[in-house]
C-alpha positions in Angstrom: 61.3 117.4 117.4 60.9 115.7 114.3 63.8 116.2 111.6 62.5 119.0 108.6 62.8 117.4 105.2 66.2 116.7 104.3 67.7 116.8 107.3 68.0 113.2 107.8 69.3 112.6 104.0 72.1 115.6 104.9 72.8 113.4 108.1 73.6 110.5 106.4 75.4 112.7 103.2 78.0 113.9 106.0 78.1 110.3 107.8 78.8 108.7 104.1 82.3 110.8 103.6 83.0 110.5 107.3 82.5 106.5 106.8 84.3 106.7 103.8 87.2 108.5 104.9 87.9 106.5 108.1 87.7 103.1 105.9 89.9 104.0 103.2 92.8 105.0 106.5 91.9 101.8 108.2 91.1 99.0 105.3 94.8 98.9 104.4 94.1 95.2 103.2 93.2 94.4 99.5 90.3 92.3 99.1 92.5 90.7 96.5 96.2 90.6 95.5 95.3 91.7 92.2 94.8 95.4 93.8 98.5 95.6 95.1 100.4 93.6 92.8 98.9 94.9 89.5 98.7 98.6 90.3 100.5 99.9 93.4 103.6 97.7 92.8 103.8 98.8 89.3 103.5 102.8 90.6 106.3 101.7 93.0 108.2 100.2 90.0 108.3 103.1 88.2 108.7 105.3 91.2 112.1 102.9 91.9 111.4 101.1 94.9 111.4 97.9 93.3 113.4 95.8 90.7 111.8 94.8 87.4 112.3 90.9 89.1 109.5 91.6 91.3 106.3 92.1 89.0 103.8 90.3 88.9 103.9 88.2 85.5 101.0 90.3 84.0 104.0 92.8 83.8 105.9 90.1 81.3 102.5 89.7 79.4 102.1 93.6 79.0 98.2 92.8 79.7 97.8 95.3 82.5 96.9 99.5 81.5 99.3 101.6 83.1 97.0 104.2 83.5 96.0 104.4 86.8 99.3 103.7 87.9 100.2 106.5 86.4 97.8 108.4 88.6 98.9 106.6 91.8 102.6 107.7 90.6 102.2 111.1 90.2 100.5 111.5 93.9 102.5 108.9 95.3 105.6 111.4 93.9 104.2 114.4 95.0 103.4 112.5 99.0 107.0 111.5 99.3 108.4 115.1 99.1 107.2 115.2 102.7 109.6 113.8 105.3 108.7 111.1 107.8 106.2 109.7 106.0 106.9 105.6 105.6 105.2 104.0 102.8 102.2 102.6 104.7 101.1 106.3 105.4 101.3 107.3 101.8 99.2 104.3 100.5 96.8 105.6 103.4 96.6 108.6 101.7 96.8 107.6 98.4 93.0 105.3 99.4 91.7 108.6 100.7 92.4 110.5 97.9 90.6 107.4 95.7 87.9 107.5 98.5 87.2 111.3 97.9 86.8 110.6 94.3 84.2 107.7 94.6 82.4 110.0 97.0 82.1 112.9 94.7 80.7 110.1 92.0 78.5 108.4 94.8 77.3 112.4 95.1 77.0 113.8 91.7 75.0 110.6 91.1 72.3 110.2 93.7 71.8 113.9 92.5 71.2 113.5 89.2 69.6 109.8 89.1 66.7 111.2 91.6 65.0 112.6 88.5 64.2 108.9 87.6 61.7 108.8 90.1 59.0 111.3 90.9 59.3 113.6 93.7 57.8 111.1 96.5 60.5 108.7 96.0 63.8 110.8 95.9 64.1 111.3 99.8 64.1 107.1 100.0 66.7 106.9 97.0 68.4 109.3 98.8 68.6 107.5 102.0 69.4 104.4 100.6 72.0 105.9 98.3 73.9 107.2 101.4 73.1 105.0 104.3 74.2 101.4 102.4 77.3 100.5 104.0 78.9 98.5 101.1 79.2 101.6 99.3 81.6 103.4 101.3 83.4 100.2 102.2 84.0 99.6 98.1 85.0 103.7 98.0 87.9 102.7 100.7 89.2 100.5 98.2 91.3 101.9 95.0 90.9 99.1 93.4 90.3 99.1 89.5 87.0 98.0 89.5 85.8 100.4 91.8 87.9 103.8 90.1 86.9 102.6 86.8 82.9 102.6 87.9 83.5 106.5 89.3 85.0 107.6 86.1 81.9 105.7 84.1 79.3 107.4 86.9 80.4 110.9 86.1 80.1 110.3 82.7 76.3 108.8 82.9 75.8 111.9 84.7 76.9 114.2 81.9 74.6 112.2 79.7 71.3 111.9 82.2 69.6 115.4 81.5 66.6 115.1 79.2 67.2 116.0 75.3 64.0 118.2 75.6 63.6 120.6 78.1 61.0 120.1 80.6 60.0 121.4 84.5 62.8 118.5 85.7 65.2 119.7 84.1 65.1 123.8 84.7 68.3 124.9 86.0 70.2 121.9 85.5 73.1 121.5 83.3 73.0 120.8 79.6 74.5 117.9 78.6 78.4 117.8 77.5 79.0 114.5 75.7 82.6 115.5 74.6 83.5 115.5 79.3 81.3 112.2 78.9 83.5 110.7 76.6 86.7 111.6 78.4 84.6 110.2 81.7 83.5 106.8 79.7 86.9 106.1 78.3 89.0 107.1 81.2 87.1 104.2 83.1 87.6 101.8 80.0 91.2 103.0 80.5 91.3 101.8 84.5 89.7 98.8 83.6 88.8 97.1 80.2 85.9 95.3 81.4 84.2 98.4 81.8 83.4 98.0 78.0 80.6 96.4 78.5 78.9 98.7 81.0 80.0 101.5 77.7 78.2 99.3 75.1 75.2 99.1 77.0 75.0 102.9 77.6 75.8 103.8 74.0 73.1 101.1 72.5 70.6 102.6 74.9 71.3 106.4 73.4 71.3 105.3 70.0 67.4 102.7 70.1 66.4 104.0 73.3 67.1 107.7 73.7 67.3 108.8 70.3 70.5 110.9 70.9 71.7 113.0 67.6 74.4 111.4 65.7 76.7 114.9 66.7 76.2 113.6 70.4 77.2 110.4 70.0 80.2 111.8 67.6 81.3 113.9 70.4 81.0 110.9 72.9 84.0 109.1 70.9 86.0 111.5 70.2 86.1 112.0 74.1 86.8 108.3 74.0 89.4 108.7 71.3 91.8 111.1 73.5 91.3 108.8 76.4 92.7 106.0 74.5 95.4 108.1 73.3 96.3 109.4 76.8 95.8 105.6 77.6 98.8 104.9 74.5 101.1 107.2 76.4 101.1 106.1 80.1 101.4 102.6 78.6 104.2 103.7 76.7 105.7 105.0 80.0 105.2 101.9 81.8 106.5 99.5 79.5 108.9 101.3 77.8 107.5 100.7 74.3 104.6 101.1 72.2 102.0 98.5 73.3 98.4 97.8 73.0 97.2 95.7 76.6 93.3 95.5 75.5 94.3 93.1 73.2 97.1 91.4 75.1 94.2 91.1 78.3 92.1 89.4 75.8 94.5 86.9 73.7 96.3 86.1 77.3 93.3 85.5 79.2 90.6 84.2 76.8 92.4 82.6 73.4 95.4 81.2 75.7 93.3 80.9 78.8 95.3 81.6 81.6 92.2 83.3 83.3 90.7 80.3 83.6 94.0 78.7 84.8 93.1 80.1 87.7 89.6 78.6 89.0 86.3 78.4 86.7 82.5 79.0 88.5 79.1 77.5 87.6 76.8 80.8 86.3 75.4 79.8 90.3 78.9 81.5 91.8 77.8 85.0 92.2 74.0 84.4 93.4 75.9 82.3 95.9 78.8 84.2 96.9 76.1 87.1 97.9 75.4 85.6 100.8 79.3 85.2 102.4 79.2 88.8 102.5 79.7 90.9 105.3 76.9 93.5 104.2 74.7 90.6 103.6 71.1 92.5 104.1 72.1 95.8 101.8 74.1 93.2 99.3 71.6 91.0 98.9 68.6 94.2 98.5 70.5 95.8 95.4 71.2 91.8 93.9 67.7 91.4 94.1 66.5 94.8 93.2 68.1 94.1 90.2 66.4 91.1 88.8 63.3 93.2 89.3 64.3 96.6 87.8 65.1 94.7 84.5 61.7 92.7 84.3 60.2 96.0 85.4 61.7 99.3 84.0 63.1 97.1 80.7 63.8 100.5 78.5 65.4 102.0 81.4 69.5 103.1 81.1 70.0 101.3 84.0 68.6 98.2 82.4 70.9 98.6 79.6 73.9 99.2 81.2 73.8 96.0 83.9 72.2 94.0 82.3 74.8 92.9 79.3 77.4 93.4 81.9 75.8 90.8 84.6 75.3 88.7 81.8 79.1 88.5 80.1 80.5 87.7 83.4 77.8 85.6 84.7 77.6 83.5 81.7 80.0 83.6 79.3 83.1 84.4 81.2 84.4 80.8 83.4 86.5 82.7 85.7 84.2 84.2 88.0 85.4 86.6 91.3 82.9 88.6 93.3 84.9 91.9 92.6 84.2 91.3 89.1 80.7 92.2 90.0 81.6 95.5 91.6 80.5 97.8 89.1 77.3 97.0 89.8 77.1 98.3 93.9 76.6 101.6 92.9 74.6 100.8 89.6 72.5 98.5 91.2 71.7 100.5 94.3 70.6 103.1 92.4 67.5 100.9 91.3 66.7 99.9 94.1 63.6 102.1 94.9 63.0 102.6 91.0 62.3 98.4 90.9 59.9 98.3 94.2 58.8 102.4 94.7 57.6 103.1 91.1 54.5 100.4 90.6 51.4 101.5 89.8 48.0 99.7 88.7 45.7 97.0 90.1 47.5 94.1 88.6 48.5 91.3 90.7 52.5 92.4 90.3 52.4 95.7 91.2 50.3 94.9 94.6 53.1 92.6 95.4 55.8 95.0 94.6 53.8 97.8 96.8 53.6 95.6 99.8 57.3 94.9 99.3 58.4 98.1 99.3 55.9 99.2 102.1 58.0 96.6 103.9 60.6 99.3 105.0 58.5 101.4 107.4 58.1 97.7 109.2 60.8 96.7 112.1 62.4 93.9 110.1 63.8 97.0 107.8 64.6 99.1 110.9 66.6 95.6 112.5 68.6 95.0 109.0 69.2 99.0 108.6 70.7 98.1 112.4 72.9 95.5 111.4 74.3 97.6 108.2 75.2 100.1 110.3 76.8 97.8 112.8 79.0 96.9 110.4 80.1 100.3 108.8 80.8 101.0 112.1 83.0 98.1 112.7 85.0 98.5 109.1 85.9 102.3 110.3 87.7 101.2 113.4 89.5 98.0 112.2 90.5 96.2 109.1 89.7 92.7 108.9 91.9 90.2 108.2 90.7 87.1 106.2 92.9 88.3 102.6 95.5 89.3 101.9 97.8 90.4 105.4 99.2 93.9 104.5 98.3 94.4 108.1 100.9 91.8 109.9 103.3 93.2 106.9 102.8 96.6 108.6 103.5 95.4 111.8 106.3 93.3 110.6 108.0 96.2 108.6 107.8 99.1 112.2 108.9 96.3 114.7 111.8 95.4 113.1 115.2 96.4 110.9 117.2 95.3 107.8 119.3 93.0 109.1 117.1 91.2 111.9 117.1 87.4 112.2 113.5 86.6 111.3 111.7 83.1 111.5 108.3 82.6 109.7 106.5 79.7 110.3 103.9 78.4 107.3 101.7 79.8 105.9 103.1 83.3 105.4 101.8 85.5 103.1 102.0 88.5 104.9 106.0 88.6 103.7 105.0 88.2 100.2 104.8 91.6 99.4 108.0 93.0 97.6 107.1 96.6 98.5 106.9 96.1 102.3 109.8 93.8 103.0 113.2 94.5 104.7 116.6 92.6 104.0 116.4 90.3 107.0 118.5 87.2 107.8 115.2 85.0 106.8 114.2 81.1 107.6 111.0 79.7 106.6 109.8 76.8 108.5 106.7 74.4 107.3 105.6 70.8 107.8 108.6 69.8 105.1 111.1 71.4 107.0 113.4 68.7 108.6 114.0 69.8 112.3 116.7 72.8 112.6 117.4 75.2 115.1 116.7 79.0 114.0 118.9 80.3 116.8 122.4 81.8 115.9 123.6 82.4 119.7 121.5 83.7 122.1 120.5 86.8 120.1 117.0 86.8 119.9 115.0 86.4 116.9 111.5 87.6 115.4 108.5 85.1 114.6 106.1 85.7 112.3 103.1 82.7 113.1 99.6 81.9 112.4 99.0 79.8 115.8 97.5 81.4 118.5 99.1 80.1 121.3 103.0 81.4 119.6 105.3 79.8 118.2 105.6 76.3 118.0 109.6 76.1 118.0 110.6 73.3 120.4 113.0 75.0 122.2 113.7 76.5 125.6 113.1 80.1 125.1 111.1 83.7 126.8 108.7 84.7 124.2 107.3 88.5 123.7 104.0 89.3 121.7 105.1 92.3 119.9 102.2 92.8 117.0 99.3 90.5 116.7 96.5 91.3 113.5 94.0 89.5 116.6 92.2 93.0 117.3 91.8 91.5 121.4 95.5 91.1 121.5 96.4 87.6 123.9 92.9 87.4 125.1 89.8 86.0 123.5 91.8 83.4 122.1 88.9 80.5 122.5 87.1 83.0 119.9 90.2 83.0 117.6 90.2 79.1 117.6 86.8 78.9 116.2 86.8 81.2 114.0 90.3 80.2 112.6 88.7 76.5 112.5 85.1 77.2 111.3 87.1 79.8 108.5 89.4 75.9 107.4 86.2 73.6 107.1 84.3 76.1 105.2 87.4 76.7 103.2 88.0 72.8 102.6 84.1 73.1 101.8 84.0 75.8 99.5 87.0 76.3 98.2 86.0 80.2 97.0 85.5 81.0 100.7 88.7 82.9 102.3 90.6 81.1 104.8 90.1 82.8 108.1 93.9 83.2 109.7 95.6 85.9 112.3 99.1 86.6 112.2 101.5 87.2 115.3 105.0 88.9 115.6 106.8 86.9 118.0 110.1 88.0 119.6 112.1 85.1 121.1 114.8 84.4 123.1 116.5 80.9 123.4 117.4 80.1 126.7 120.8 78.7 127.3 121.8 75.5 125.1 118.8 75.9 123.5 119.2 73.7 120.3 120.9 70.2 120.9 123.9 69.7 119.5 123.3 67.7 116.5 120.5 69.6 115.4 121.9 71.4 112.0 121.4 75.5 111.6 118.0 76.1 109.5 119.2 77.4 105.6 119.0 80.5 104.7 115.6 81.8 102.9 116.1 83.0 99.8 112.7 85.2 98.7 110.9 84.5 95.2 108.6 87.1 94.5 105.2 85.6 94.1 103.0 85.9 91.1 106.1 86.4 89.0 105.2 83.4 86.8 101.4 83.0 85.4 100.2 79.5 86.2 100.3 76.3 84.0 97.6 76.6 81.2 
């Protein structure tokens, strides 16, 4: 029987939070360190898990808000109340509880952003709205780009409803600009580059929308408590008065440190689009969005990307893909408004109507395939190719303080302060002279990157015990290449993550293991990383 209308857009409304829900358990791995190191750890900082030694150096720099680790404190406080619960649990439900919030954003906004199209088109903005599987994927992560973009969403939504009343708006709710402004600076708050999203929405009320000065005066005064809430959790974190906007700006851009860390040709993010695992739906909305602002050039959604595509794709040298994540939600919202909406007999809009009759073809149905493929695949396993909170998971429930542990280089899944134990550590790289790890025949854990085990050149019984490689000791041809094609498009482009899988090793020498004159390996002593900012 064919589905009644609405069916199929509640269908995909319930598979969105289920998607969402089961990512932000499973993706325990930041995309980048910046999402652990610059927020979680400082919530376990002033929760007391870890010394002042071990923050990151944006701590020393006072650049960072403290405001959303002030939220991520207060539930991380109120999870640990309940026994049994180790810390990787309550991070798991600390991203769920982020997840939930994007979703209700996600929601509230394909909602109220279908009255931009007439009533034809809001089933397909529907659809797309809940069926792109980036979306849920960047809800998984409580990252501050992506809690910053719910707060700001919430607050376009208190500001969407028409100023005159019309047969759209019946029976929806007036506008409240003061909630708006709370919204809008509560996601300046989470994460200062959100500015420029604000000044795009604020110049488009003022020249575009005509809003009433009283509107606009209730929008910052929302703003103004927001900073002053934002005052107080930084004057918790820090422990003095301290204004981080302008420390972020004089650290990063008048001292440069940002670009200390890598510089990008304007060409970076219409390039990194493609090395994305959601390539068809990523590259629809990055499209979609060139053509919604040659298109719909008065529109909100014009106003607010646009500026904020072009600070960071032009003026700012340090470029990241994250930086752009903002603009998923943002940008998928104009999707259908760019290609659904044309109208006429002019050359454009016949092109734009056979593009967009293009999704009732099977190319469409294939790449709708191949989106859900991988939603599918991110809500049963969390990749690997960042940073290796899972191999520190594994690490930290396989083993005890005290434990004799050998990592062999590279290792950065023992970099993180929060997940580490007090074991009787030795690194071992290719400027290690040759030592023997062994102290008796006690055996020891091995944390290694090779596929095959370790490559100590002992006599010794070796046990896998944890293994990121989701086909445990099989498939190992597969690793190989993709460990090898992941190096040479590394060494290529050096933006490109490395591919790598970590092992857990436990190994037990055999008798007279070592020779003689080979010396004991030192002792490791740990450095936290990302303690000191680099050269600039």
């Amino acid at each position: 029987m064919p589905a009644s209308p609405g069916t199929v857009e509640r269908r995909l409304r319930l598979f969105n939070v289920w998607a969402t829900l089961c990512m932000a358990w499973v993706q325990l791995n930041p995309f980048q360190a910046d999402e652990h190191f610059q927020i979680v750890e400082l919530a376990a900082y002033k929760l007391g898990l870890l010394p002042r030694s071990c923050l990151a150096w944006e701590f020393g720099y006072e650049v960072r808000p403290f405001f959303q680790p002030l939220l991520e404190y207060v539930f991380l406080r109120a999870v640990r109340l309940v026994p049994g619960i180790d810390v990787f649990s309550q991070l798991a439900l600390l991203r769920m509880a982020f997840a939930a919030f994007a979703f209700f954003a996600l929601d509230r906004f394909v909602r109220e952003s279908a009255f931009w199209l007439p009533e034809s088109r809001r089933s397909a903005h529907t659809k797309l709205l809940y069926g792109l599987g980036f979306l849920p994927w960047l809800a998984a992560r409580p990252c501050s780009e992506v809690v910053a973009t719910s707060f700001f969403v919430l607050g376009l939504c208190e500001l969407l409803p028409p100023a005159r009343g019309s047969v759209e708006a019946s029976g929806r709710a007036p506008r409240r600009p003061l909630l708006a402004g709370l919204l809008l600076g509560a996601a300046v708050e989470t994460r200062f580059q959100t500015a420029f999203l604000l000044v795009g929405l604020l110049a488009w009320l003022l020249f575009i929308d005509r809003r009433r000065l009283s509107e606009l005066g209730a929008i910052g005064l929302g703003g103004i408590v927001l900073r002053c809430v934002g005052a107080l959790a930084d004057r918790w974190g820090y422990g003095h008065w301290v204004f981080p906007p302008y420390h972020y700006y004089h650290v990063n851009m008048v001292e440069g440190v940002a670009n200390a860390f890598s510089t990008a040709p304007f060409t970076f993010y219409f390039l990194i689009t493609w090395a994305n695992f959601f390539l068809p739906s990523a590259l629809l909305v990055f499209v979609s969005m060139f053509v919604l602002w040659a298109r719909q050039p008065k529109h909100v959604l014009t106003w607010i990307t646009l500026p904020f595509f072009f600070v960071h794709d032009i003026l700012l040298a340090h470029k990241e893909e994250r930086f752009l994540w903002p603009l998923g939600m943002l940008g998928a919202a104009g999707v259908v408004l760019a290609w659904g909406t044309a109208e006429g007999q002019g050359l454009g809009a016949r092109t734009v109507r056979r593009i967009y009759a293009l999704k009732d073809g099977r190319a469409f149905r294939v790449l709708c395939a191949v989106n859900f493929a991988a939603m599918l695949l991110m809500m049963v396993y969390p990749l690997n190719w960042a940073e290796h909170i899972v191999m520190a998971k594994g690490l930290h429930r396989n083993s005890k303080d005290g434990d004799p542990l050998v990592v062999e280089f590279p290792a950065e899944s023992t970099h993180f302060n929060l997940f580490r134990r007090e074991w009787k550590e030795t690194h071992l790289d290719d400027k290690t002279a040759a030592c023997c790890p062994f102290h008796g025949d006690a055996p020891v854990l091995v944390v290694t990157s090779n596929g095959d085990g370790p490559l100590l050149p002992f006599a010794a019984t070796r046990e896998l015990v944890f293994t990121e490689w989701p086909f445990g000791a099989s498939l190992l041809g597969i690793r190989r290449a993709l460990t090898e094609g992941g190096r040479k498009l590394h060494e290529a482009y050096g933006d490109a993550r490395p591919i790598r899988y970590y092992d857990l090793w436990r190994v037990t020498p055999a008798a007279n293991a070592c020779k003689p004159q080979l010396p004991r390996c030192a002792p490791f002593t740990f450095q936290p990383v990302y303690v000191r900012p680099p050269p600039h």
